[in-house]
C-alpha positions as CSV (number, residue, x, y, z in Angstrom):
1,X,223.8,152.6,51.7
2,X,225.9,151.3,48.9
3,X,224.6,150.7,45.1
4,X,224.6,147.9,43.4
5,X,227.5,148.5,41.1
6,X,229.5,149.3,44.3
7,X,228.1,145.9,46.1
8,X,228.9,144.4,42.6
9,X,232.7,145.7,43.3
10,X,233.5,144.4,46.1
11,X,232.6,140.9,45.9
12,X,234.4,140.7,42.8
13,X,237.2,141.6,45.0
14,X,236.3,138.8,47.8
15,X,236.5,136.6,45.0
16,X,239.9,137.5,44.2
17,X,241.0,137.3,47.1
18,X,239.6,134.1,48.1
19,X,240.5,132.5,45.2
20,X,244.3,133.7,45.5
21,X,243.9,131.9,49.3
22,X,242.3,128.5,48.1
23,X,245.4,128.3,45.0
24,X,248.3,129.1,48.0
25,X,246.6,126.2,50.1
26,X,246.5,124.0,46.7
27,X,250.1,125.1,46.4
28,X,251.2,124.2,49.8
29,X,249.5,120.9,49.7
30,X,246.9,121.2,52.3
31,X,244.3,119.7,50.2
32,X,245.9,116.4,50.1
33,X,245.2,114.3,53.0
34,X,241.4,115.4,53.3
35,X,238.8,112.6,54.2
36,X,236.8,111.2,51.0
37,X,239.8,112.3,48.8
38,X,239.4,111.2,45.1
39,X,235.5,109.8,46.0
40,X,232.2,111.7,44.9
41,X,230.4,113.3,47.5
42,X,226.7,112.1,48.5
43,X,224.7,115.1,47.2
44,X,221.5,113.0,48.0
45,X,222.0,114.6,52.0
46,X,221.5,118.4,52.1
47,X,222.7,119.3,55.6
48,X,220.5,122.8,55.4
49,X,217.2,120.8,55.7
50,X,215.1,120.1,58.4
51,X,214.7,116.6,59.4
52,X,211.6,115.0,57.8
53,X,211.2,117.8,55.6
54,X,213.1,116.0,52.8
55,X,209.6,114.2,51.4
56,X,208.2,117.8,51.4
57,X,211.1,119.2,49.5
58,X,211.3,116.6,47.0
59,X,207.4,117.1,46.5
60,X,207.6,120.8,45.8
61,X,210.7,120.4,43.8
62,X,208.9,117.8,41.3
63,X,206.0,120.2,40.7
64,X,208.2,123.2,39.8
65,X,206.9,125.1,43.5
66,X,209.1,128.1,44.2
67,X,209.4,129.7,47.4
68,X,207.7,132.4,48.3
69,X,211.1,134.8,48.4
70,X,212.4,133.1,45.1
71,X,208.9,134.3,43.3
72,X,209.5,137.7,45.4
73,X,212.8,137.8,43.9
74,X,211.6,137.9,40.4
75,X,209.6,140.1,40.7
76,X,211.6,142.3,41.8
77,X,213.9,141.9,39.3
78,X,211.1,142.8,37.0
79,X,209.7,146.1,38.9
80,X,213.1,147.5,38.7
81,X,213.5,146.9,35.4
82,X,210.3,148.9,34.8
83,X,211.2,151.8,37.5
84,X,214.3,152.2,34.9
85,X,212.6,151.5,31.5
86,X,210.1,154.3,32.9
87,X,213.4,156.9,33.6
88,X,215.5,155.7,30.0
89,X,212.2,156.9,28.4
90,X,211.2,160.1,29.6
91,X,215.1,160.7,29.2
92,X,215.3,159.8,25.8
93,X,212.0,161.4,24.4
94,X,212.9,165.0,27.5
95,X,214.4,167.3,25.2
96,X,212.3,166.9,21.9
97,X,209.1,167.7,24.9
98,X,210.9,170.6,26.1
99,X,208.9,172.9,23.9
100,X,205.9,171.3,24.1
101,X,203.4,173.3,25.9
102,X,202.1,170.4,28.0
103,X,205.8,169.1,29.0
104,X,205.1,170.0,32.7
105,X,202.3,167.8,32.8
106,X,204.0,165.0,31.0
107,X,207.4,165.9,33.2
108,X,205.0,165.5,36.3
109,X,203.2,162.0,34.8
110,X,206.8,160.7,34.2
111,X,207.8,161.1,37.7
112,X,204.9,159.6,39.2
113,X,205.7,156.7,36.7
114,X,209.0,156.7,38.1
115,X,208.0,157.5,41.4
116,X,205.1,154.3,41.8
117,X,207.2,151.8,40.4
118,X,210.0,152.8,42.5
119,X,207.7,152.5,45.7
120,X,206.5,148.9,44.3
121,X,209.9,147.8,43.8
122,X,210.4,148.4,47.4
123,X,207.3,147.0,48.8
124,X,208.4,143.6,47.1
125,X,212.2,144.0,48.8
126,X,210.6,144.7,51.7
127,X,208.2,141.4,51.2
128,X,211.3,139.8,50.3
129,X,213.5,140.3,53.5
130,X,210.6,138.8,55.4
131,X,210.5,135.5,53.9
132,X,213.7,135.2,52.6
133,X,216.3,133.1,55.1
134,X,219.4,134.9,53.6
135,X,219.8,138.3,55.0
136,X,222.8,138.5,52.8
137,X,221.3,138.1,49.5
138,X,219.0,141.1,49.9
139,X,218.0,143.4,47.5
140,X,218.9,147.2,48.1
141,X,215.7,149.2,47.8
142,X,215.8,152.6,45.9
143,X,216.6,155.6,47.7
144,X,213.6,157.8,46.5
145,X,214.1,160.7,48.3
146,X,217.4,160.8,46.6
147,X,216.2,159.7,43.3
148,X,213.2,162.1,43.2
149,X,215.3,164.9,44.4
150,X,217.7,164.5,41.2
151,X,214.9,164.0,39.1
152,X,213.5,167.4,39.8
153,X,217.2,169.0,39.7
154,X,217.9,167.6,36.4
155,X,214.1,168.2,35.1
156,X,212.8,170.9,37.0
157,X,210.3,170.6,39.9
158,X,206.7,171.9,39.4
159,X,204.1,172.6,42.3
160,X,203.1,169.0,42.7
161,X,206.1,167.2,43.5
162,X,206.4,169.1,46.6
163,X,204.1,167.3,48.1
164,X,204.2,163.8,46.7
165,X,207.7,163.1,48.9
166,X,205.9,162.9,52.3
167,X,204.1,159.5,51.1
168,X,206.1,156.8,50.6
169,X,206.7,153.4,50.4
170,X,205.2,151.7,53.6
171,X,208.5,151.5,55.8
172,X,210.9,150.8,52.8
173,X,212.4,154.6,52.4
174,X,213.3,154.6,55.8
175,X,215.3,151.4,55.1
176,X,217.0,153.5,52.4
177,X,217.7,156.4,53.5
């Protein structure tokens, strides 16, 4: 499964493209005879809703109501945010705790940090993909197997981290992996 940066990547490269496509039509005029040239569009229609679901909307909309998937959305923005604050630490404080005599205890409380906000974060995209109506928009979950895996290579494994891999996230990992 592709990470962010490379998802990141390629639509900046649809846009290019597309965007090179919509100029050459521009250039070669196809624009110019469209229907409702040169008026404003009627924004007060959306085509995506439901009929009679427009009082609803406007209802929700007017007491700041978000979707279910929109709240989801945020929060995962915000558990992922914490999965990494939880990594940038323990890599920024690792090597003055190398000496200490307790660092495998605090190198094992780190990656269970790591590891619980990781399984969180997918939980909520997994949440997320069942109430959201765009399947393209969603989130990619964090490969922990993978993650977990370099954390012990780079850190060093101890006895309990073994065993801690075979639970996971309820369904999420395997959408990962």
């Amino acid at each position: 499964m592709a990470d962010q940066d490379d998802v990141k990547t390629e639509l900046d490269w649809a846009s290019v493209i597309a965007e090179r496509k919509i100029q050459e039509a521009i250039d070669e005029g196809l624009f110019n005879n469209l229907p409702g040239r040169g008026k404003p569009i009627d924004l007060t229609v959306n085509p995506f809703e439901a009929p009679g679901m427009g009082a609803i909307n406007r209802m929700l909309k007017h007491n700041k109501v978000l979707p279910v998937w929109l709240t989801v959305e945020k929060e995962i923005e915000t558990s992922r945010a914490l999965a990494l604050a939880v990594l940038a630490r323990w890599e920024a404080s690792e090597l003055e705790l190398r000496e200490d005599s307790r660092y495998p205890e605090l190198r094992q409380l780190a990656r269970d940090a790591y590891h619980k906000h990781m399984r969180e974060t997918n939980d909520l995209i997994l949440k997320f993909n069942v109430s959201s109506p765009f399947a393209l928009r969603a989130p990619i979950p964090f490969m922990m197997k993978r993650r977990l895996k370099e954390f012990d290579e780079l850190y060093g494994a101890s006895d309990d981290s073994a065993g801690g891999e075979a639970e996971f996230s309820r369904g999420a990992e395997s959408i990962a992996a």
